[in-house]
N, C-alpha and C positions, 0 to 999 in steps of 0.2 A: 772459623766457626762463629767467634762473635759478630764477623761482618754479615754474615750470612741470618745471622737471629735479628740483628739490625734493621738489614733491609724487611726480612719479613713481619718487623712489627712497623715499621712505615707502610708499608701495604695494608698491614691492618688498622694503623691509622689512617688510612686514605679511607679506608670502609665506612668507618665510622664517621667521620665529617662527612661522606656523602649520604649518610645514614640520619643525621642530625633533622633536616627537614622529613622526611618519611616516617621519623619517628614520630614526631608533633602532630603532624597530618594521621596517623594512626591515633594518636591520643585522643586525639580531635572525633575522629570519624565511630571509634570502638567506643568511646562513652556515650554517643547517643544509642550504639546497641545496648551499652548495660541498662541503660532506660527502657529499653523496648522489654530486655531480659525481665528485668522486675514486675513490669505490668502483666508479665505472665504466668510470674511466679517461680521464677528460674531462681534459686538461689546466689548470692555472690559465688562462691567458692565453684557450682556446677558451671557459673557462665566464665568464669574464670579459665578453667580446664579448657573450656570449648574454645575461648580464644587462643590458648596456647597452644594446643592439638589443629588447629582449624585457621588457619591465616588467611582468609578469606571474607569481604564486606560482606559481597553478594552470597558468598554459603552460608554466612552467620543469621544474617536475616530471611533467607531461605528456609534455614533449620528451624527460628526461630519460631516463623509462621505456621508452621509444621507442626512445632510443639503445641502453640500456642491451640491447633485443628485436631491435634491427639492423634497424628498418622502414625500408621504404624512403619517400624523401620528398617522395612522392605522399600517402601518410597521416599524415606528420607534420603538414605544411600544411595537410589538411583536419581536422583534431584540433584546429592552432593557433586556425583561425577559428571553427570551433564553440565552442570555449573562450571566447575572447574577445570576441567578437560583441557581447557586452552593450559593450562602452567604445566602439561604435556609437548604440547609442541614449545612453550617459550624453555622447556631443560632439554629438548634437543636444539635448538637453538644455542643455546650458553656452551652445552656441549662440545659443539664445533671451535669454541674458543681454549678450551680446556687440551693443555696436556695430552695426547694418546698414554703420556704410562702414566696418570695421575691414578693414584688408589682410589678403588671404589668407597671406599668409607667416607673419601671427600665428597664424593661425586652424588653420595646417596646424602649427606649430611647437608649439601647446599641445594640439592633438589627439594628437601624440606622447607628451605627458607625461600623457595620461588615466588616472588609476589608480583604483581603489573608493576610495582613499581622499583622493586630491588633489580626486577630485569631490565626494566631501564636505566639504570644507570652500570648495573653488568655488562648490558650488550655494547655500550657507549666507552667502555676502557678500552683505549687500544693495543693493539697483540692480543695476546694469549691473556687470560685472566686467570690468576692468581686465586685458589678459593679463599685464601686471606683476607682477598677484598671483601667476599661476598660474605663471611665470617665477622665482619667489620661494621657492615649493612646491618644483617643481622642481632648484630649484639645490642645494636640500639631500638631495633624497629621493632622486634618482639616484641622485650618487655614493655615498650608505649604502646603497641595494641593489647597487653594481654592487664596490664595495668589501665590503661582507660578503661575496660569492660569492666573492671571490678570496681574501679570508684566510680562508674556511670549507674553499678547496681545499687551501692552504700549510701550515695548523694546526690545520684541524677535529679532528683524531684525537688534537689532545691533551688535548684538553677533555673531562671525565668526562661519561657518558652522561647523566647527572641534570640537569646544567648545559644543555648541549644541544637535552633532550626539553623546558628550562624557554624556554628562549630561542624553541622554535619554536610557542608559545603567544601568543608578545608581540602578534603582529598581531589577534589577537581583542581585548583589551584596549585598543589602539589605537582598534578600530572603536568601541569603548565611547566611548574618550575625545572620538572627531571626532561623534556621534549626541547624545550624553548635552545637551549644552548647549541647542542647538536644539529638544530635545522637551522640554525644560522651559521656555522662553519661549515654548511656540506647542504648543500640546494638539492639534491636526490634526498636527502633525510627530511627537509623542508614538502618535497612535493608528497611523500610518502604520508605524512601525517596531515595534510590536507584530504589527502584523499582517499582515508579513512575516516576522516571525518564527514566528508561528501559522501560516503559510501554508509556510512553507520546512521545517518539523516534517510539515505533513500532505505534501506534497508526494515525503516519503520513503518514504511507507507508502502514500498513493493509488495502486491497480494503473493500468497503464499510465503515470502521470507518471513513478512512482517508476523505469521504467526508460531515460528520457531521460539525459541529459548532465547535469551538474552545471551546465552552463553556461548550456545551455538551458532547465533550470529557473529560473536567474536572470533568464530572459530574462522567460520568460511571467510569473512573478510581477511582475517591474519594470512591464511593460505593463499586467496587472490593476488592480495596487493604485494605481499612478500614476492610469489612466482615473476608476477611481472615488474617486479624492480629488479632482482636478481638476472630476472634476461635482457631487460633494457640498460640497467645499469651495475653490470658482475663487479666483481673487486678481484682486484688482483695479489689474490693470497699470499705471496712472495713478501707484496712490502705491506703486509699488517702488522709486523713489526714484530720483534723479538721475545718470546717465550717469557714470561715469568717465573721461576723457578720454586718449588716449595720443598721447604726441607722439614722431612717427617720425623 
């Protein structure tokens, strides 16, 4: 029993060191929302909640506009799920690496903490994944976004605008840093993330894509370039390597 609690707090150590950067980059990117928050008159503690409830860049600042225009929240909610719809297919995704008898409470409790970037470095563990891990992720990456909004609402305004405009860069760099490793030990992960990035360039300028959603253009590219790796280059599920085990 103690080897078994052992391993599973190494795994959630493992979380958490891969959680270390995502969190910063959340610190980083969520305190420039608490500045947008305040200019509208969002109080610390409402924008607080909304970050905790709401783990999303593009839904915070979406919402916030919202607020900011007095829509009512019949269009907010349908904005929300357009926006985020993709962390729909990235929990069927994760899914497939998950256990068949894994309990739902985990299953519902790390679909919670789905973000672009916790699923990057989820979909990137090999074998089966462990919710420990993504439990791991989580414990650091929260509270740096749900904490930079509410010191971005109390102090954003002291901080020089230079400082700021640097801070709300940080999460592009991030995406570099959770991408970067995996396309360099696997030339199929390398080609894939090129060509969503050639694909999300042309998708600006393509008449009629270019006037969809931000969201929904993440949508249909994930599904393209996914279909056609998956049939040009399948994996061979046999040796994705040995189950991670969680003891409840």
């Amino acid at each position: 029993m103690k080897e078994k609690a052992v391993k599973n707090w190494k795994i959630f150590k493992s979380g958490m060191r891969d959680g270390v950067p995502i969190a910063l980059g959340y610190f980083a990117v969520s305190f420039s929302l608490g500045i947008q928050a305040k200019q509208i008159g969002v109080s610390a503690i409402a924008a607080t909640v909304m970050s905790l409830t709401n783990l999303t860049s593009a839904g915070e600042a979406a919402a916030l506009t919202l607020i900011a225009a007095h829509a009512p929240y019949l269009e907010m909610a349908i904005s929300q799920l357009v926006i985020n719809i993709r962390y729909m297919l990235m929990s069927c995704a994760l899914s497939q690496k998950w256990d068949p008898e894994m309990p739902f409470y985990h299953r519902f409790l790390v679909a919670f903490g789905v973000t672009d970037e916790i699923f990057g470095i989820s979909i990137g563990v090999p074998g089966k994944l462990n919710p420990l891990y993504s439990y791991g992720a989580m414990a650091l990456a929260i509270p740096g976004w749900t904490i930079g909004t509410c010191l971005g609402v109390v102090m954003g305004n002291i901080l020089p605008e230079l400082i700021v405009n640097a801070l709300s860069i940080a999460l592009y760099g991030m995406f570099v840093a959770i991408f970067v490793p995996p396309a360099k030990e696997d030339k199929h992960v390398a080609l894939a993330v090129v060509a969503a990035m050639i694909g999300s360039l042309a998708c600006t300028v393509m008449p009629y894509v270019r006037e969809m959603s931000a969201g929904s253009r993440i949508i249909v590219l994930t599904i393209v370039i996914s279909l056609v790796a998956a049939i040009l280059f399948p994996i061979d599920v046999p040796e994705a390597g040995k189950p991670q085990t969680v003891e409840n």
